[in-house]
ZADO-1210 file (C-alpha; in nm, 4 decimals, padded with zeros to 6 digits):
<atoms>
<atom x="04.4681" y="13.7290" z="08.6856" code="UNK" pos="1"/>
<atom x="04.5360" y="13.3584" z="08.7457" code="UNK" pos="2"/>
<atom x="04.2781" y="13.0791" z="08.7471" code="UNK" pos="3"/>
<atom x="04.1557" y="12.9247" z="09.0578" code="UNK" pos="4"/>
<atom x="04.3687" y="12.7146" z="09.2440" code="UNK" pos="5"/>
<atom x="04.7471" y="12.7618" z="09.3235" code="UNK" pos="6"/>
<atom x="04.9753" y="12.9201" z="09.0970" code="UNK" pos="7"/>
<atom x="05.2815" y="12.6989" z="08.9972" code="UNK" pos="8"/>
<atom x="05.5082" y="12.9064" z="09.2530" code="UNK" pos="9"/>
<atom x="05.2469" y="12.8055" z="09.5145" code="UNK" pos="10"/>
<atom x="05.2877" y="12.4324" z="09.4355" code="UNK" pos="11"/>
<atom x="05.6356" y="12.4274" z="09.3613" code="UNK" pos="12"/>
<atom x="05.7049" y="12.5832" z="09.7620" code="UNK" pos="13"/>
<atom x="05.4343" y="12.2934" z="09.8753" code="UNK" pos="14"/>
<atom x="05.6406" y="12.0190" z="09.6857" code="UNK" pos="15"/>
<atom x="05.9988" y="12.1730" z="09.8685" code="UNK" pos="16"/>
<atom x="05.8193" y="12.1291" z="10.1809" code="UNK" pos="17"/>
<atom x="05.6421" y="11.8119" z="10.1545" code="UNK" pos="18"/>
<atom x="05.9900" y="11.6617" z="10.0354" code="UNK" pos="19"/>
<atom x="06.1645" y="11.8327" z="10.3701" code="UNK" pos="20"/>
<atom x="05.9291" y="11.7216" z="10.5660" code="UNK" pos="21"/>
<atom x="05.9272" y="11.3600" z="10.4612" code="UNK" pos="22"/>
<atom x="06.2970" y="11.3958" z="10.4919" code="UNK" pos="23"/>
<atom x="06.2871" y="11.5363" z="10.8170" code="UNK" pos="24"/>
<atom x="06.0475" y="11.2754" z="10.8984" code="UNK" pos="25"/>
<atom x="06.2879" y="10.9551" z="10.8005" code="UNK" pos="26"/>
<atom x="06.5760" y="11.1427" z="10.9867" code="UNK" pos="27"/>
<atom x="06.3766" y="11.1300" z="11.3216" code="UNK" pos="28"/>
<atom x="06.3187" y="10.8232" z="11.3074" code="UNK" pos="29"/>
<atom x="06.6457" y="10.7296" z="11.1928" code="UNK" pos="30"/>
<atom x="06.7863" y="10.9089" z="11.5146" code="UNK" pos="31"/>
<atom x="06.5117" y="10.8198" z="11.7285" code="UNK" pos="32"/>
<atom x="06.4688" y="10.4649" z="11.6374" code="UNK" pos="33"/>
<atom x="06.1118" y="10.3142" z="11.5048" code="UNK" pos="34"/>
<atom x="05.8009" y="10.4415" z="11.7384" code="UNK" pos="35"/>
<atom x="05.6311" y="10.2120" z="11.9219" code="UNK" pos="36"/>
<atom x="05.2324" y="10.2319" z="12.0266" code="UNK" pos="37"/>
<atom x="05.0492" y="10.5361" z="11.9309" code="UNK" pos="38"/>
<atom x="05.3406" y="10.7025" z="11.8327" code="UNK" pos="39"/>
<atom x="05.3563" y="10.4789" z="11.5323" code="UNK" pos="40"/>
<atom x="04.9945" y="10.5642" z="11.3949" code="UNK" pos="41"/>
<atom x="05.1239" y="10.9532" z="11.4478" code="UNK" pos="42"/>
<atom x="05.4333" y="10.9581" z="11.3060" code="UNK" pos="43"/>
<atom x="05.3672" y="10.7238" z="10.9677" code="UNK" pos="44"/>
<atom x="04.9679" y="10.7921" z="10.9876" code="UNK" pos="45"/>
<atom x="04.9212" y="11.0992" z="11.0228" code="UNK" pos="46"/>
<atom x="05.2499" y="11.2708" z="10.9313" code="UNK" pos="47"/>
<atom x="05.3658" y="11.0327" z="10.6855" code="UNK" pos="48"/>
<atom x="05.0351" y="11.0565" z="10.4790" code="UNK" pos="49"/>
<atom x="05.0123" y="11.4488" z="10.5220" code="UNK" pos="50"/>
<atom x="05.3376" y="11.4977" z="10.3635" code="UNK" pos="51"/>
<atom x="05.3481" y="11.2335" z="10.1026" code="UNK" pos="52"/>
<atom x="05.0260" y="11.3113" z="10.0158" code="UNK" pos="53"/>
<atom x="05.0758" y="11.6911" z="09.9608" code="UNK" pos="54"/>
<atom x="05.3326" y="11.5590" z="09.7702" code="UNK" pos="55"/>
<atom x="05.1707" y="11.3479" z="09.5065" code="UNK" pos="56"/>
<atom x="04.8969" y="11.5888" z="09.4665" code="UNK" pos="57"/>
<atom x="05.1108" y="11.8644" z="09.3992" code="UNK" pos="58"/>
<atom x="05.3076" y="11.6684" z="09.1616" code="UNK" pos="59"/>
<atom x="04.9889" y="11.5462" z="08.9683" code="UNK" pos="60"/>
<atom x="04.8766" y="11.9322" z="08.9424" code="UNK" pos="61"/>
<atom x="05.2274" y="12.0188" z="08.8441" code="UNK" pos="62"/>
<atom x="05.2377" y="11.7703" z="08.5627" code="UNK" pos="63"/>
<atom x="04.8982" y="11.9402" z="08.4505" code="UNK" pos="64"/>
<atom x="05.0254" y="12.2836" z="08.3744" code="UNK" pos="65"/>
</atoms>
């Protein structure tokens, strides 16, 4: 049995999506054009931060094993 915590297939699928998802982020806005309003704070505040931050952590726990 594995430790606690995620097993390195686990983070590895996190880090594919956090990259698509940042990806698929910067192509929406590419086709879409910058957000104005509220839809600025969603897009880069709240979507922005989930995935690059799902990214950096699972790269810093990646780097640990």
């Amino acid at each position: 049995m594995a430790g606690p915590g995620p097993t390195r297939g686990e983070l590895i699928f996190r880090l594919c999506f956090s990259i698509a998802g940042l990806g698929l982020l910067a192509v929406a806005v590419a086709v879409r054009g910058m957000p104005r309003g509220a839809a600025l704070f969603e897009v880069f505040g709240i979507a922005g931060a989930f995935f690059l931050g799902t990214a950096i952590w699972t790269i810093i726990k990646l780097r640990k094993r």
